[in-house]
C-alpha positions as CSV (number, residue, x, y, z in Angstrom):
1,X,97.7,45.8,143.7
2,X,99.3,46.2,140.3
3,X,101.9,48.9,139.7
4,X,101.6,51.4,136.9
5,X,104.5,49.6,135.1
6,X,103.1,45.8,135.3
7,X,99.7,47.2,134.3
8,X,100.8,48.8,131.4
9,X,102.7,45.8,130.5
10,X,99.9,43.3,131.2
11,X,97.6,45.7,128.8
12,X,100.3,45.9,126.1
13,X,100.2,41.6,125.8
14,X,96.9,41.6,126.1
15,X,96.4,44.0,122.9
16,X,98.8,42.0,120.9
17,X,97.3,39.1,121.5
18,X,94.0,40.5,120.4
19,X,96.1,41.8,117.4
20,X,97.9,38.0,116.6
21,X,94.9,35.9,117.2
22,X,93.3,34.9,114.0
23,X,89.8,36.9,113.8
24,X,86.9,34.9,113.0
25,X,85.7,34.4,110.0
26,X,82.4,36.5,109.0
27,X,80.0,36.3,107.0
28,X,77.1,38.0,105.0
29,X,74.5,37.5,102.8
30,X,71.1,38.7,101.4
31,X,68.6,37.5,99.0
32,X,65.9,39.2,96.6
33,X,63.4,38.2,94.5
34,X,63.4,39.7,90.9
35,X,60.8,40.1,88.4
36,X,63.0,39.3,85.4
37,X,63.8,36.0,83.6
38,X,66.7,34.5,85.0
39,X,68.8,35.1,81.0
40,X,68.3,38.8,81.7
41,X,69.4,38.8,85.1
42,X,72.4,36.8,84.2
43,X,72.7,39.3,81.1
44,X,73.1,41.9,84.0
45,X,75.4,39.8,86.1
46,X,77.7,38.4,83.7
47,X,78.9,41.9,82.3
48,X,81.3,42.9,84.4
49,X,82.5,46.2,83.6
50,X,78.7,46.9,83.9
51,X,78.9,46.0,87.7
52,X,79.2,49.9,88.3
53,X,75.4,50.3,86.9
54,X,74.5,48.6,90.2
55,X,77.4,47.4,92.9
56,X,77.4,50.7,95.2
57,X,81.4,49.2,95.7
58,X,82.1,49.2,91.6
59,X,81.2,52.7,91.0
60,X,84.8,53.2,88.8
61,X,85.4,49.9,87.8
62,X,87.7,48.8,85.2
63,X,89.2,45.5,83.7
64,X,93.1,44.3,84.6
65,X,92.6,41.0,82.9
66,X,92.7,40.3,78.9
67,X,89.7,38.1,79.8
68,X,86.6,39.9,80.0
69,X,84.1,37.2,81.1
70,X,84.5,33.6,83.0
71,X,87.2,32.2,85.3
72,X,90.3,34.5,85.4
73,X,88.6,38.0,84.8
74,X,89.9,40.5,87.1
75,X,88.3,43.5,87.6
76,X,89.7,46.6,89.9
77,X,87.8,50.3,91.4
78,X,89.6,52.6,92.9
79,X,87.7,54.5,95.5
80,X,89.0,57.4,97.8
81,X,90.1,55.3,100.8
82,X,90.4,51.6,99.1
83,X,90.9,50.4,95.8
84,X,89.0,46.7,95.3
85,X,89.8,44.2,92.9
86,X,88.2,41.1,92.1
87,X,89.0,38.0,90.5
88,X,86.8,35.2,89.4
89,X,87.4,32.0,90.3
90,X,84.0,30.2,89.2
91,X,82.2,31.0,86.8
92,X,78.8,28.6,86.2
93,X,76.4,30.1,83.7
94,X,73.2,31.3,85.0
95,X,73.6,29.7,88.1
96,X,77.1,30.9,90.2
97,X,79.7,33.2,90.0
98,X,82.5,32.9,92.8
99,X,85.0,36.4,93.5
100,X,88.0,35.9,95.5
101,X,88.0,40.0,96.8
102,X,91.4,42.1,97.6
103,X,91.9,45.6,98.6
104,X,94.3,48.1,99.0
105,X,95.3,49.1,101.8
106,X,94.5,45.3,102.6
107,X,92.1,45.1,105.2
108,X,91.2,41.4,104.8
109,X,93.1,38.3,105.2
110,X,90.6,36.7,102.6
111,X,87.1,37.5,100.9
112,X,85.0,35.7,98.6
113,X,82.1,37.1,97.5
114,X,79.7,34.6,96.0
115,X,76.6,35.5,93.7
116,X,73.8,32.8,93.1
117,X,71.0,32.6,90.7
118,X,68.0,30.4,90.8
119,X,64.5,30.5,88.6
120,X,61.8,31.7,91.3
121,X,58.1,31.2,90.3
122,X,57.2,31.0,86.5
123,X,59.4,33.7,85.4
124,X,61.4,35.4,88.0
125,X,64.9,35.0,89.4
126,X,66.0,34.8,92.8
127,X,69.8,36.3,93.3
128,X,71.9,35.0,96.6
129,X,74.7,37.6,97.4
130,X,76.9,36.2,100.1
131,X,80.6,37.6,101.3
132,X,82.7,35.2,103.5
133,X,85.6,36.9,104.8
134,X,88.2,37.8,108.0
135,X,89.9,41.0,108.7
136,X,93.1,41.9,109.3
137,X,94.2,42.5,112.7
138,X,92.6,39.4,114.8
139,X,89.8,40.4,117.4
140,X,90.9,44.0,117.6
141,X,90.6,44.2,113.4
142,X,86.9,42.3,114.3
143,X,85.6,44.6,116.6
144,X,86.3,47.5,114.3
145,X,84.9,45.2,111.6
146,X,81.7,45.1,113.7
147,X,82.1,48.9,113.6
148,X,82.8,49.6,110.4
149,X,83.5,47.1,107.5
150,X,80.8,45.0,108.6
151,X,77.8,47.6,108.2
152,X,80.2,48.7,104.7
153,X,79.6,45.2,103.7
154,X,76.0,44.7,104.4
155,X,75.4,48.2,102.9
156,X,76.7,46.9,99.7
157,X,75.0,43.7,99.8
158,X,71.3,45.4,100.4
159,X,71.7,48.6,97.8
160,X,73.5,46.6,95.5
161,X,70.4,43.6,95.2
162,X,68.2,46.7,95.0
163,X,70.4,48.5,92.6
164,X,70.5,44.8,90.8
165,X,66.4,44.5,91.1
166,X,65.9,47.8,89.2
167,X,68.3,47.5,86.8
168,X,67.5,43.8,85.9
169,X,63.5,44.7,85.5
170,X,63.5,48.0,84.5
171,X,66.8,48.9,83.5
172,X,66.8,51.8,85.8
173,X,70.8,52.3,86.7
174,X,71.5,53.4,90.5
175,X,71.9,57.1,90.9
């Protein structure tokens, strides 16, 4: 039998080595048809400061960049427990835009969230929204990701495709 002392011991490497080991990498994504060509939707996806009509995440979002459009735009929101920013790193027109994501307090080792656009039918668009990212904080930072970041992140993806659907076709902004 274990004493008290070599038990607590034994837990305390065990949690650090749950803490140390690199998390897994996760990831998310969600598609939706819209009834809009694919220039309006791109219209809708390309302004960025306009992401806050739509992205549940962007509510207060602002430029930190000179550039406003294309590679090298940054763009920040700073919401009441994290602030995100966002940088674009691709930018291909009417088909991809790629985001390398931070936040504040920094919760993720990395995050790129990547938005696709394809013609669907004769004159609608299909919009891809995937996030790839790992948390801080190795399996015990995962398992609270499966908690809590992880439903955040799906949220975001599923009301913001929404949000996108009625903006692009009706230009209905989110409430």
């Amino acid at each position: 039998m274990l004493r008290p002392m070599k038990l607590l011991l034994l837990l305390l490497v065990l949690l650090a080595a749950a803490w140390f080991a690199p998390a897994p990498v996760s990831h998310l994504e969600n598609t939706i048809e819209i009834s809009a060509p694919r220039d309006r939707v791109w219209a809708v996806l390309s302004d960025l400061s306009g992401a806050r009509l739509w992205d549940p995440q962007l509510r207060d979002v602002r430029f930190v960049s000179q550039a406003k459009t294309g590679v090298g735009t940054e763009r920040e929101s700073r919401g009441a427990i994290v602030s995100t920013r966002e940088r674009v790193t691709e930018w291909l027109p009417y088909n991809r835009m790629v985001l390398e994501v931070s936040h504040e307090p920094k919760v993720t080792k990395f995050e790129q969230s990547t938005i696709e656009v394809e013609p669907s039918g004769l004159s609608g668009t299909r919009v891809r929204w995937a996030i790839d990212y790992q948390v801080n904080g190795g399996y015990l930072g995962n398992l609270a990701d499966g908690i809590l970041f992880g439903s955040i992140h799906k949220g975001r993806l599923e009301d913001g495709l929404a949000n996108l659907k009625r903006y692009a076709e009706t230009g209905e902004v989110r409430n």
